[in-house]
Each structure stands twice: as structure tokens, then as C-alpha cells.
N, C-alpha and C positions, 0 to 999 in steps of 0.2 A: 292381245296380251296373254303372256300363259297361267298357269297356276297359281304363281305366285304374286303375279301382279308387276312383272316385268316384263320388256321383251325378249323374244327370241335368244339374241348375244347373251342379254345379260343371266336368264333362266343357264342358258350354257356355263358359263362361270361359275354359277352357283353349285352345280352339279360337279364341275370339275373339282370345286374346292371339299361338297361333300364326298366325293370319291378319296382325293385325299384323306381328311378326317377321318374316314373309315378304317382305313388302308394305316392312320396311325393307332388307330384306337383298338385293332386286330392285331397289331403287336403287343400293344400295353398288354392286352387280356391274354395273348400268348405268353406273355413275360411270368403274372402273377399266377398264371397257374405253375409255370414250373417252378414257380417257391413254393406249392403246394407240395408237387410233385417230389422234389427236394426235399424235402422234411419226411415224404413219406418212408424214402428210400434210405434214408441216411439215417434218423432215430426210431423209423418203427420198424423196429426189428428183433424184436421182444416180445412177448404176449402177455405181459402185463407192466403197466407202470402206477408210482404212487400218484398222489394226486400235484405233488412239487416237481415232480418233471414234467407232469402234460403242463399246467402251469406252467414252466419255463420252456416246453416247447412253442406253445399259444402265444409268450412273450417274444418270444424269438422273432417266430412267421408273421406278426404284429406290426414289428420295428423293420421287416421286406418289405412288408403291402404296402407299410403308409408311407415309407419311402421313392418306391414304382408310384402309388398314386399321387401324391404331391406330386413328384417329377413332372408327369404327366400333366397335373392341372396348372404347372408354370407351363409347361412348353407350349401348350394351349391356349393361354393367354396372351406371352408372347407373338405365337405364331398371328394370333387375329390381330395384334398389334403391327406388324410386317404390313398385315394384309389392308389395315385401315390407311398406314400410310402411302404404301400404292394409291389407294383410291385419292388421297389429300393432294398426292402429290400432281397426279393426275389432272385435278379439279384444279389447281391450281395454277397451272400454263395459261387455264382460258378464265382466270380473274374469279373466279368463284370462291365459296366460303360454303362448304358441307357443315351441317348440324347433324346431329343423331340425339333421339329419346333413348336415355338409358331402360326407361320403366317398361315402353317394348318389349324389352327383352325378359322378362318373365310376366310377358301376358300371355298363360296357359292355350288359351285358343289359337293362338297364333303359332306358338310352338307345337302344340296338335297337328294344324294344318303344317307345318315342315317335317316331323314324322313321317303325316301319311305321306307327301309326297315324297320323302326318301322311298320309305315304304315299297312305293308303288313304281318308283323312278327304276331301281336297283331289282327291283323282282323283274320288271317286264324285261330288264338290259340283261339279267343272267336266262332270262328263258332265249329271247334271241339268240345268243349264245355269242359266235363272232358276227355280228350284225355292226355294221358301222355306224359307229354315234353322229349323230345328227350335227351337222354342220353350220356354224352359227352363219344367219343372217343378215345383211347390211339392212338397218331401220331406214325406211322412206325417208328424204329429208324434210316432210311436210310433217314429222311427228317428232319433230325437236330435236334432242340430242346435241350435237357439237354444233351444225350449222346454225337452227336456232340460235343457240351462245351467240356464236358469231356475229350473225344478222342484228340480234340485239344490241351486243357491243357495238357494232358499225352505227346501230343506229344512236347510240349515245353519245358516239364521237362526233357523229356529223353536228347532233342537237351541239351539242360544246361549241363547237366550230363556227356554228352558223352565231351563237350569242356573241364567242369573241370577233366575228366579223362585223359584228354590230357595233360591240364597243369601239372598233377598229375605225368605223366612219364615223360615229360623233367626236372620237377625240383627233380623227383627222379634221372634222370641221370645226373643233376647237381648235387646233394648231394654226388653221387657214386666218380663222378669222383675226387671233393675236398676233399674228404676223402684219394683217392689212394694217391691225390698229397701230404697231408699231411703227409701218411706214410713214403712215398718215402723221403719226403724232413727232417723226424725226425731219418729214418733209415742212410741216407746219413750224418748227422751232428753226429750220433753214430760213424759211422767207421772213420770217421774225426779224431774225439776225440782218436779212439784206436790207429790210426794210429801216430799222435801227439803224444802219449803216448809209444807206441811203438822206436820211432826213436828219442827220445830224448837223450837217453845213448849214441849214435853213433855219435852224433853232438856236436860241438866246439858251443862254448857258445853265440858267434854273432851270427853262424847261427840257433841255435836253439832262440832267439829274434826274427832273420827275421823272423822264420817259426810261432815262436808266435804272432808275429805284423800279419803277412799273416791269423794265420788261427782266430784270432779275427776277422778280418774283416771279411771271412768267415763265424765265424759265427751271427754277424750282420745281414749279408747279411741273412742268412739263417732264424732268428731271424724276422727280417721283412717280409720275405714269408711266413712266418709262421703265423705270425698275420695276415697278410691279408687276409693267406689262411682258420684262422680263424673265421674273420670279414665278409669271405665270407661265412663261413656255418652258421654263425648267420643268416644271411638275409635269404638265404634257408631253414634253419628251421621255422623261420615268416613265411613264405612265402607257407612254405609246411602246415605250422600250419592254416592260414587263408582261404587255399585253404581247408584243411579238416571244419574246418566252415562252407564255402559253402555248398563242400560235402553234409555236414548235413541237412542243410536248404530245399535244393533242395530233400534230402530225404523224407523230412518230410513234404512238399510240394504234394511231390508223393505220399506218403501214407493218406494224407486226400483226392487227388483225384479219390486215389484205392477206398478209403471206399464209395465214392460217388457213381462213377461208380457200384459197384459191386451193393449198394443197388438199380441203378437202372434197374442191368443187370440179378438179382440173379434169374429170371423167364423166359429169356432167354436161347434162343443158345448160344447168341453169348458172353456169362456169362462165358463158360467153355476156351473157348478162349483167351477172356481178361486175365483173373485169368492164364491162364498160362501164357501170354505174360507177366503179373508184377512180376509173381514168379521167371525167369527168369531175371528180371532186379532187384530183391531184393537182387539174387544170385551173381549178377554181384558188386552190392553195399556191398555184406559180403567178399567180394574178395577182392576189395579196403579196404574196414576197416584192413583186415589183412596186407595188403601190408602194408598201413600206420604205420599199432602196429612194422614193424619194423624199422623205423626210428625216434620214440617216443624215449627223453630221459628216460634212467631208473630214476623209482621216490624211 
């Protein structure tokens, strides 16, 4: 880590934005002095004045400075406003959320420490003279940064993935088994019926009533499990329907973090590894789609 407590890249940055800052802040103080300057040349030209002219020259050069200086302390503001959004914007391709402590920023020591190291950064770079600034380095991918993100994010996708592959087989084995019960219980009110049908000719005419009052009810009875057992597979197919939504979501989630990773990995080793560890979870994702296609109504 360098001075500041970043890497290499980012130490780079820092410097190049305090080089700018300087670079504005040597204009501003060039500016205010030729309002000095200006005044000198332009009302002192006289070898004596009352006290209502220095006065209204002092009011003059006053309503300069603090014009140059506000200016300055807008554009400055602004400027660091530009530059946090860069960073937001940044952070936020790879799903992150930047926080900043305001109070930071006027904790004395810490601003000491950026001091001394302008200080020290800008004295050593003007004794070298034309010496070529130091060329930012690529961070190891073992010390975080982007791949990290990455690796993380993949790994929260797969965790998703694997839950909703879960939900995916109990409400498959919920669907299996409403379907058996539905057979059963449509098979069961057939041979009902055959059998009704069958033993009618053999029966005296009350009791074939009773057996028709009986097997009415029967099939009520039967008539209501039915629909229920219906009203149950309705909700399982939402259910299975909403979970394949996720499914998707979470795919395709995966797949803009493949594309990220890979573009950051594709000069790597450990590029060839990735790439197979996602080919295999693609595999795993074309496997569920098929299971799915077979509980899709026909269209």
C-alpha cells in the first residue's frame, strides 16, 4: 500500500487530480494578484491620498478578491462534485453503493498527512525534472478490486440459483403428486359409474334410489376433491410460473456478470477456470429450462 493507504493506480489518481488543483489554484493566486497590481498602477499615482479614497480604493480591491475567491470556491466544489460522480458512476456498473464520512474531511491529521505528501510528492517530481511519472500498476487479482466484486456477485447468484432450484423440486413434487391424486380420484368415479351401471338390472327399484342417492353423493363428494385438487394445481403452476421468472432474472444477472468478469479475466489464468466454472452453471441452467418445458401448458 502507498502513503496514503491506497494502491499503486489509485495513489496515481490522486496525484494527478492534486496536480490539477494546483495547476488551478496557481491561476486563481495569479489572477488576485493582478487586482493588486491593477490598483497599484491605475490609482497610486499620487503621493498622497485622504483617508476617503484609500477607503474607497480598499472597497474597490475588496469587491475583486472576494469575487476571484468565491468563484474559485464554487468551481471547486463543483469540480469535486464531477469527480465523485465519476467514482458513483463507476461503482455502479458492478452493483455497489459508495458511502463517504463528511467529518473526515476536516480531521486535521489527516489533512497534514495529504500536505506533507503533496509536499513531498511535487518537491521530489520538480527536482527530477523531466523524469517520467510513474506508471500506474495493474493490482493482483488476489487483493480485491473488480474481480473480487465480481467473484462475489457470481457467488451470490449461484447461492439464488441454487435456492430457487430448490423451490423448483418441491413444487415439481407438489405438481407430480396433485396430478397422481387427480387421476386416481377421476379413475375411481369412472368405475363408480361402471359399476352403477352394471348393477342396475339386478336391483329392485328402491334399492337401486338408495344406491343412486348413495352414489350422488359420492360423486359430490368426489366432485369437490376434484376441484380442489384443481384449485390446487392452479396455485402450483403460478407458483411454478413465478419461480421460472426468477429462474430467469437471476440468469441473466449471471450472464452480465460472466461478461464482466471474463472481460476482466480474458488475459489471465485464472480466465480459463472461470469460463469453465460458468459453462457448467449454464449447463446446469439448460437442464432446469427443460425440466420446466415439461410442466408448461400446451399452447
Amino acid at each position: 500500500m502507498a502513503e496514503l493507504g491506497v494502491n499503486d493506480h489509485h495513489q496515481n489518481e490522486l496525484i494527478n487530480y492534486m496536480r490539477f488543483a494546483r495547476s488551478n489554484r496557481a491561476l486563481r493566486l495569479k489572477t488576485i494578484d493582478s487586482c493588486f497590481q491593477d490598483l497599484k498602477s491605475s490609482r497610486l499615482v499620487e503621493d498622497t491620498f485622504t483617508v476617503d479614497e484609500v477607503s474607497e480604493m480598499l472597497d474597490g480591491l475588496q469587491v475583486v478578491v472576494h469575487g476571484e475567491v468565491e468563484s474559485e470556491l464554487i468551481n471547486t466544489a463543483h469540480t469535486n462534485v464531477l469527480l465523485l460522480r465519476q467514482l458513483f458512476s463507476q461503482a455502479e456498473k458492478f452493483y455497489l453503493k459508495l458511502q463517504s464520512d463528511i467529518s473526515e474531511l476536516e480531521n486535521r491529521e489527516l489533512l497534514e498527512q495529504v500536505a506533507e505528501f503533496e509536499k513531498a510528492e511535487f518537491t521530489s517530481s520538480s527536482k527530477k525534472g523531466h523524469h517520467e511519472p510513474n506508471r500506474p500498476k495493474l493490482a493482483p487479482l488476489n487483493e480485491g478490486g473488480v474481480s473480487e466484486l465480481l467473484n462475489k456477485e457470481i457467488a451470490r447468484l449461484q447461492e439464488e440459483n441454487n435456492k430457487l432450484k430448490t423451490r423448483l423440486r418441491t413444487i415439481e413434487t407438489q405438481v407430480t403428486g396433485t396430478l397422481d391424486e387427480k387421476c386416481k380420484l377421476e379413475k375411481a368415479l369412472k368405475d363408480l359409474q361402471k359399476t352403477q351401471s352394471d348393477q342396475k338390472g339386478n336391483l329392485k327399484s328402491k334399492e337401486i334410489a338408495t344406491l343412486e342417492n348413495t352414489v350422488e353423493e359420492l360423486k359430490c363428494d368426489f366432485q369437490k376433491t376434484l376441484d380442489n385438487t384443481t384449485a390446487t394445481q392452479k396455485n402450483l403452476e403460478v407458483n411454478l410460473a413465478a419461480t421460472k421468472q426468477d429462474l430467469l432474472k437471476v440468469q441473466e444477472q449471471l450472464t452480465i456478470a460472466e461478461k464482466e468478469l471474463e472481460k476482466k479475466f480474458q488475459q489471465t489464468a485464472a480466465y480459463r477456470n472461470m469460463k469453465e466454472m460458468l459453462t457448467k452453471k449454464n449447463e446446469q441452467i439448460k437442464d432446469i429450462r427443460k425440466r420446466l418445458l415439461k410442466y408448461e401448458p400446451d399452447e
